[in-house]
C-alpha positions as CSV (number, residue, x, y, z in Angstrom):
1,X,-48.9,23.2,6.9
2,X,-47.9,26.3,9.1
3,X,-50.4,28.3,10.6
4,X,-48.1,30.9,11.9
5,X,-48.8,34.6,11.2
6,X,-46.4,36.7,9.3
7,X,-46.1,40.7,9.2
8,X,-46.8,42.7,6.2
9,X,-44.3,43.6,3.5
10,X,-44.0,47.5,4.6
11,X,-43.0,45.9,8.3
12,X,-41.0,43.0,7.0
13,X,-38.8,45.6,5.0
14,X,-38.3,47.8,8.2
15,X,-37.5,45.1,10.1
16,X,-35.0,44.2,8.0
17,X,-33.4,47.4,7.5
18,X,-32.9,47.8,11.3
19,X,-31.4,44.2,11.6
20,X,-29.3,44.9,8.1
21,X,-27.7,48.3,10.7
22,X,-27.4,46.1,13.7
23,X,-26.2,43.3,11.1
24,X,-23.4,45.6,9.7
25,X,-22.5,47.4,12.6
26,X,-21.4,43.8,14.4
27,X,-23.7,44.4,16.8
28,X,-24.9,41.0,17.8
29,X,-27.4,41.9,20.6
30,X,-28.8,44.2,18.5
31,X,-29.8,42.1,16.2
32,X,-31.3,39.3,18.6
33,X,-33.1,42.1,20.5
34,X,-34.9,43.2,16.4
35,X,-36.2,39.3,16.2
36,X,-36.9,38.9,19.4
37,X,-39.1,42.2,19.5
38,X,-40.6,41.3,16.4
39,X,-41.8,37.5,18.0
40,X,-43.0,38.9,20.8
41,X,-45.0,41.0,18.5
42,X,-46.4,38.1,17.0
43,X,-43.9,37.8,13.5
44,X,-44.1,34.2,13.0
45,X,-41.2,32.0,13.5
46,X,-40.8,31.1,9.6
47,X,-41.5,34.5,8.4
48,X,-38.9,35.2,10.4
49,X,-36.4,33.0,9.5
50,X,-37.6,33.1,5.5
51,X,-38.2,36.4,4.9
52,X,-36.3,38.7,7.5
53,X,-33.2,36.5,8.2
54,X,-32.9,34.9,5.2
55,X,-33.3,38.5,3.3
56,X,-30.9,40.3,5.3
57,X,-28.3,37.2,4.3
58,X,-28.8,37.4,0.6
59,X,-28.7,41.5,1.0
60,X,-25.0,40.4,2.7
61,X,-24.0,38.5,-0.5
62,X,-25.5,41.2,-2.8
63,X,-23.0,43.9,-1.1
64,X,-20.2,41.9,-1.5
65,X,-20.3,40.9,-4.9
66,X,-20.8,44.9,-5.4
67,X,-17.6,45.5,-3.3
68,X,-19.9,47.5,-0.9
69,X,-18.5,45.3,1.6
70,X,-15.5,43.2,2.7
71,X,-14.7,39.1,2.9
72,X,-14.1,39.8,6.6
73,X,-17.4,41.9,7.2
74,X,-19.9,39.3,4.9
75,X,-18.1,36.6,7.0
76,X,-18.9,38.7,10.2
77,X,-22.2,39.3,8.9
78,X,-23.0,35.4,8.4
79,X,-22.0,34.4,11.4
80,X,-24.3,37.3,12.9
81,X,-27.0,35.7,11.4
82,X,-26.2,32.3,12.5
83,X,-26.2,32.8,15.9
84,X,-29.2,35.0,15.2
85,X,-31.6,32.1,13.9
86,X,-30.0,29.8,17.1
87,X,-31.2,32.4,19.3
88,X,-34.8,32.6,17.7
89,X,-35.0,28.6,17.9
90,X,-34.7,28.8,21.5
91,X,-36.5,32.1,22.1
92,X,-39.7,30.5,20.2
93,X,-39.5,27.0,20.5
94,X,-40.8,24.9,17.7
95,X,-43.8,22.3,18.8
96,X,-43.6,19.1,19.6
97,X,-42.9,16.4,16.8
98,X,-46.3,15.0,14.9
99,X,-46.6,11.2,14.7
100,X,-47.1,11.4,10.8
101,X,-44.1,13.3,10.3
102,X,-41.0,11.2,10.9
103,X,-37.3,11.4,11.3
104,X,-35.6,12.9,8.2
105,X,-31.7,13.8,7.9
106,X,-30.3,17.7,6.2
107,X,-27.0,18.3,5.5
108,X,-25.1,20.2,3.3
109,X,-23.3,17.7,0.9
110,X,-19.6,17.0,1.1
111,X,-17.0,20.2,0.3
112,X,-20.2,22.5,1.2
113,X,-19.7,25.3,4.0
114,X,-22.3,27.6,2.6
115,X,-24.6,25.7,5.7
116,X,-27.2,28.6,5.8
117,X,-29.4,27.4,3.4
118,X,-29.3,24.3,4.7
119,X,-29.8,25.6,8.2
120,X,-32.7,27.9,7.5
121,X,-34.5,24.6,5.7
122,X,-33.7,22.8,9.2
123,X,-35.6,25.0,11.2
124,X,-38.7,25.6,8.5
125,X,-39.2,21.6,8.7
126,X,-38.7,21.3,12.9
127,X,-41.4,23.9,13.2
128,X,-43.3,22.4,11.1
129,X,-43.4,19.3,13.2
130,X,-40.5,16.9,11.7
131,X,-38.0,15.1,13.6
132,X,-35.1,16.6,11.7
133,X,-31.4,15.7,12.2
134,X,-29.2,18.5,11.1
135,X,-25.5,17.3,10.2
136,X,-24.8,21.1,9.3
137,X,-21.8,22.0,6.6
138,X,-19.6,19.2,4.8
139,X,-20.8,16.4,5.7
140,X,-18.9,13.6,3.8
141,X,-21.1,10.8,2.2
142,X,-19.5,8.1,4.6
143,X,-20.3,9.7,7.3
144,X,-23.6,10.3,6.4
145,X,-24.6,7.1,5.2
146,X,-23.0,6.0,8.8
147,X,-25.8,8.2,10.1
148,X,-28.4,7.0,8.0
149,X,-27.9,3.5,8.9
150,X,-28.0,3.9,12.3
151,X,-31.7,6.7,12.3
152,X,-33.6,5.1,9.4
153,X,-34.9,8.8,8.3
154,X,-37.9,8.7,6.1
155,X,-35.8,11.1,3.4
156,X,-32.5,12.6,3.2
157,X,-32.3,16.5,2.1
158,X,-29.4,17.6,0.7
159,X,-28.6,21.0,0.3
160,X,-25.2,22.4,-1.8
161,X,-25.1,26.3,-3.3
162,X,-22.2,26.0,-5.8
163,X,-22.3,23.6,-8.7
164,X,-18.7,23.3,-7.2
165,X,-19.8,20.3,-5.3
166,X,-22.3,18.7,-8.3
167,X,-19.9,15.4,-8.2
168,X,-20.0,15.3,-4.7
169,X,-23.6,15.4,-4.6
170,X,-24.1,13.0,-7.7
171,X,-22.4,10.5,-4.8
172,X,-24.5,11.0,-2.2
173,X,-27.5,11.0,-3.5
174,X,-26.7,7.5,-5.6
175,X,-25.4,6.0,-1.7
176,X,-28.0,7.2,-0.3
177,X,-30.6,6.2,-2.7
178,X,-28.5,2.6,-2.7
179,X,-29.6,1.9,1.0
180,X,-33.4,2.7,0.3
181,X,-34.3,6.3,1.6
182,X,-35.0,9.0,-0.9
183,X,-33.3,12.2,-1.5
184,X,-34.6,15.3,-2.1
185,X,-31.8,18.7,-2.7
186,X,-31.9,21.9,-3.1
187,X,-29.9,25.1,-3.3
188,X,-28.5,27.2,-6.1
189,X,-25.9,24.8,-7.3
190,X,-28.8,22.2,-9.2
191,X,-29.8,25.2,-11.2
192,X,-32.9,27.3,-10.7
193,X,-35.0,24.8,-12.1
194,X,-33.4,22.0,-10.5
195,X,-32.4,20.8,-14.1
196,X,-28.9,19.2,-12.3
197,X,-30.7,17.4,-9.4
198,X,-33.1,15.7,-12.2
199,X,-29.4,14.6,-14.2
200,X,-27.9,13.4,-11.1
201,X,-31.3,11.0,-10.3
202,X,-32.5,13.1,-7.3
203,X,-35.9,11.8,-5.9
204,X,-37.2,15.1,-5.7
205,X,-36.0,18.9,-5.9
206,X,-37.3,22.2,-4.3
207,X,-36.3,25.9,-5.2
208,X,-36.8,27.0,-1.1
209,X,-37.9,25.6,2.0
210,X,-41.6,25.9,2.2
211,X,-41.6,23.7,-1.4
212,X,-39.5,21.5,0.3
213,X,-41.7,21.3,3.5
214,X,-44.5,20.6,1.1
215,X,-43.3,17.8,-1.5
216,X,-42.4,15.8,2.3
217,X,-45.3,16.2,3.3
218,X,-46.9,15.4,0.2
219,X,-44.5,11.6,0.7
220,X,-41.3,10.4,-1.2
221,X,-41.3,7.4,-2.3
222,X,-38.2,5.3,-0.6
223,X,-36.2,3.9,-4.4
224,X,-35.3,0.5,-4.7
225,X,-32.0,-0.5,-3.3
226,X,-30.0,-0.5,-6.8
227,X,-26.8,0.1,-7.2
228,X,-26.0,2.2,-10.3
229,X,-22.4,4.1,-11.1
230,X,-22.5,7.6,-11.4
231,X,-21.9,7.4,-15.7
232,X,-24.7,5.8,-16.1
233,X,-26.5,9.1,-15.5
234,X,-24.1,10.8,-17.0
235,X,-22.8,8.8,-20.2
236,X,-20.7,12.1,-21.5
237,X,-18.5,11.0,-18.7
238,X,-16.7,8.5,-21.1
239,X,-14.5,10.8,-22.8
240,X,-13.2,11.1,-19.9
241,X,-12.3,15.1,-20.0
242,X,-13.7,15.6,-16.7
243,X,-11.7,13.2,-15.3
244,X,-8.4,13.8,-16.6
245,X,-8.8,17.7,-16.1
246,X,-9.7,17.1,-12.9
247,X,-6.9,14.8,-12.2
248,X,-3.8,17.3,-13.5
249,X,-6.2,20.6,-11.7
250,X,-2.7,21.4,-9.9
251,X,-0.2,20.8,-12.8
252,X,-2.8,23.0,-15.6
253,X,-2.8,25.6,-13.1
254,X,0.8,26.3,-12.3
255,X,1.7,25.8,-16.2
256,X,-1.6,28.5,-16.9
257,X,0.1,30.5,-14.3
258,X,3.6,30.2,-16.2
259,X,2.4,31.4,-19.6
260,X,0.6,34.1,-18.4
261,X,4.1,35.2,-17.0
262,X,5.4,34.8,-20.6
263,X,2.7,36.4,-21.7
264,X,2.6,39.5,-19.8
265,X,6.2,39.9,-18.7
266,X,4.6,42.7,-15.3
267,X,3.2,39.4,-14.0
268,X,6.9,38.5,-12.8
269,X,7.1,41.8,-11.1
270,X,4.3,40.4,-9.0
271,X,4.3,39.8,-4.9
272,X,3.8,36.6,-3.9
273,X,0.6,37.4,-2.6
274,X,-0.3,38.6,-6.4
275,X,1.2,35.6,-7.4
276,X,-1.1,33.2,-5.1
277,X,-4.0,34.9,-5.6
278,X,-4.1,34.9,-9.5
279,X,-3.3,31.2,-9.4
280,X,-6.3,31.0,-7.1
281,X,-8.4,32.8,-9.8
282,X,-7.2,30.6,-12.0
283,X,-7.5,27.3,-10.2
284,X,-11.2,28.9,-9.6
285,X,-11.6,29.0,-13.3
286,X,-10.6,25.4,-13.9
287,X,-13.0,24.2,-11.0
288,X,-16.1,25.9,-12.7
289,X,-15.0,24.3,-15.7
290,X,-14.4,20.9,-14.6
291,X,-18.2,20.9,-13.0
292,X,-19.7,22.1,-16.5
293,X,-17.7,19.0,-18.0
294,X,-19.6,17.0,-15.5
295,X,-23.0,17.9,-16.2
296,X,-22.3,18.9,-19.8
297,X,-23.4,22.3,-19.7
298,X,-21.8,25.2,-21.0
299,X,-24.1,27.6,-19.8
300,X,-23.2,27.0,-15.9
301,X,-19.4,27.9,-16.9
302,X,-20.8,30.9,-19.5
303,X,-22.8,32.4,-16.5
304,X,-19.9,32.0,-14.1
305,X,-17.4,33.5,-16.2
306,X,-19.9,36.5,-17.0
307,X,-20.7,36.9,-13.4
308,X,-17.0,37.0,-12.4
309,X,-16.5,39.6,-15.2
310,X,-19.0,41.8,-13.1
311,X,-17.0,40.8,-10.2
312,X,-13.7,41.8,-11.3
313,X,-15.4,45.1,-12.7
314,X,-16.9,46.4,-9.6
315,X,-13.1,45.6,-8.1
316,X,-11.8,47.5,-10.9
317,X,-10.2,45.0,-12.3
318,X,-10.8,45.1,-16.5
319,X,-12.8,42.2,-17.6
320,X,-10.1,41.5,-20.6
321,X,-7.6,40.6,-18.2
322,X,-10.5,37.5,-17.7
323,X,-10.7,36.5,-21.0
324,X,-6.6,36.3,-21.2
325,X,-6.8,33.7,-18.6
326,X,-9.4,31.8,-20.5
327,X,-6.9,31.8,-23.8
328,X,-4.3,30.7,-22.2
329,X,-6.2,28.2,-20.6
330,X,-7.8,27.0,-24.0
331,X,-4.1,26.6,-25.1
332,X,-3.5,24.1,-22.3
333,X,-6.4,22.1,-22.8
334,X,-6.6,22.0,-26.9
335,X,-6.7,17.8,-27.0
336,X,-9.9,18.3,-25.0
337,X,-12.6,19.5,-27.8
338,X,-15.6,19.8,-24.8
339,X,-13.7,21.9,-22.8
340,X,-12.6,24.0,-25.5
341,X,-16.3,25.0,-26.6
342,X,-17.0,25.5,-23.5
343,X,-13.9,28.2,-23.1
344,X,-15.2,29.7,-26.1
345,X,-18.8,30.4,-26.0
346,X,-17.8,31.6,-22.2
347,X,-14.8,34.2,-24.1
348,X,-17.8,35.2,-26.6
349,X,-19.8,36.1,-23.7
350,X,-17.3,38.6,-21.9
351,X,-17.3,42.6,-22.9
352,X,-15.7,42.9,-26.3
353,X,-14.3,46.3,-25.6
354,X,-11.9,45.8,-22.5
355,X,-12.7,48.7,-19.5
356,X,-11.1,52.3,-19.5
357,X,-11.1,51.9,-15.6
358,X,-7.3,51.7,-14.3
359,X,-5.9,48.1,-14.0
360,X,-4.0,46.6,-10.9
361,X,-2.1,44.5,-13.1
362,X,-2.2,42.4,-16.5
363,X,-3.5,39.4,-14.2
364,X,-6.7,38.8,-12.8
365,X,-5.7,39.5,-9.1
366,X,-7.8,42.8,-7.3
């Protein structure tokens, strides 16, 4: 376990404010000199990262979704913070590896950038005296099992934020688990009580690092080397709605995109920036409901669909323009009876008065 010191909350929170200023302002140096002042002060080095660092990033995703703050300035802000927690790892060097904690291998599963999370967890276990391998953001399952072949870790941690990437996930951790070294994931795509890394036949799950860090040291046990197919986890799979909706993504998308023209004749008058980015809102829409089909769960699409709803409101975008797309897409996809629950209980869940705010357009674009 870590025997670091931390700071208390009242100093944490200061801290953070001043490295949330130096954070926004694009001031880089800034914000090394805040963590760096706060080390030498005796902060420990996962306090740190944890509570300071990985605050001030979830404060960076809480302003944007409020439209506080731009895609270029949380992108800005990310990277900030990236190069932040490189600069600690050097600046306070984590100790030497201990003999009864061995190799392991994190990385963010395949169609994953969001590498934070994963990145954060990386450091947490190196300080804590593991032998970790970090394969940082997208890392494709044959390229990782490549890797695994060739280190032999003692567990694999997987790490993926949006349920996005739940098939993608569901692969690696059956390959992995095929060659014998357990899995463990995490991150807010398996739910916050992990209830999709437990369908998918994960070894283990954790809700942050230090649970992580503690069910490894705690031991997982390496799983027989069994193949299995993803559908047997998943046996819903056979009526095969995930698959063919996945398969014709692009064709449902630019025929969604042409009734909502019929629909609402202003959508013609649109640029063709308008025009791509409503079919990416749509194409968004589809994806969220393709992974609910995979997992058979409506409530991941309901919750998306109610948290872009928020979304498109603090843009000023009225949330029935939403549940328009959803209509039109549950007229596209009527031979498809999962789906189309799933479209409806989402629809049910949207305002039922639409917004008095002024609209940019009958579409979903801000």
């Amino acid at each position: 376990m870590s025997t670091e010191t931390g700071a208390t909350v009242g100093e944490r929170a200061e801290l953070s404010e001043r490295l949330w200023t130096a954070v926004l302002a694009k001031d880089e140096s800034a914000a090394v000199r805040e963590v760096f002042a706060a080390a030498d002060a005796g902060v420990g080095r996962e306090s740190l990262l944890l509570e300071v660092l990985g605050g001030v990033q979830r404060r960076v995703g809480t302003e944007w979704a409020a439209d506080r703050i731009s895609v270029a300035e949380e992108h800005a802000a990310t990277a900030i913070i990236d190069r932040v927690i490189a600069a600690l790892a050097h600046r306070v060097p984590a100790p030497a590896g201990l003999p009864d904690r061995p190799r392991i291998t994190v990385a963010c599963v395949d169609g994953e950038w969001h590498v934070l999370p994963a990145r954060l967890l990386a450091e947490v276990l190196t300080g804590r005296g593991w032998q970790v391998d970090f394969l940082g953001a997208h890392t494709t399952t044959p390229h990782l099992i490549a890797h695994l072949h060739a280190t032999n870790p003692a567990a694999t941690l997987l790490s993926a934020s949006l349920p996005l990437h739940l098939p993608s996930a569901h692969t690696a951790v059956t390959a992995v688990q095929s060659i014998g070294v357990p899995v463990m994931v995490g991150g807010a795509a398996f739910g916050p009580d992990g209830r999709y890394a437990r369908l998918i036949g994960a070894d283990a799950w954790a809700p942050d690092a230090r649970a992580a860090a503690g069910l490894l040291a705690d031991g997982l046990i390496r799983p027989e080397s069994t193949p299995r197919q993803q559908v047997d986890d998943l046996p819903h799979l056979a009526d095969q709605e995930y698959t063919l909706i996945k398969g014709n993504r692009s064709a449902l998308v630019r025929q969604c995109l042409a009734d909502l023209e019929a629909r609402w004749p202003g959508v013609r008058a649109y640029t063709e920036a308008q025009r791509e980015r409503t079919a990416e809102d749509l194409a968004h829409i589809l994806d969220f409901l393709v992974a609910a089909l995979y997992v058979d769960d409506p409530e991941l699409f309901t919750g998306f669909i109610t948290w872009t709803a928020e979304i498109l409101d603090a843009r000023r975008v009225p949330p029935h323009s939403l549940r328009t797309g959803l209509d039109i897409m549950a007229g596209e996809l009527h031979d498809f009876p999962r789906a189309l629950g799933f479209l409806k209980a989402a629809a049910e869940a949207l305002p039922a008065t639409p917004t008095t705010r002024p609209s940019h357009g009958p579409g979903m674009t801000a």
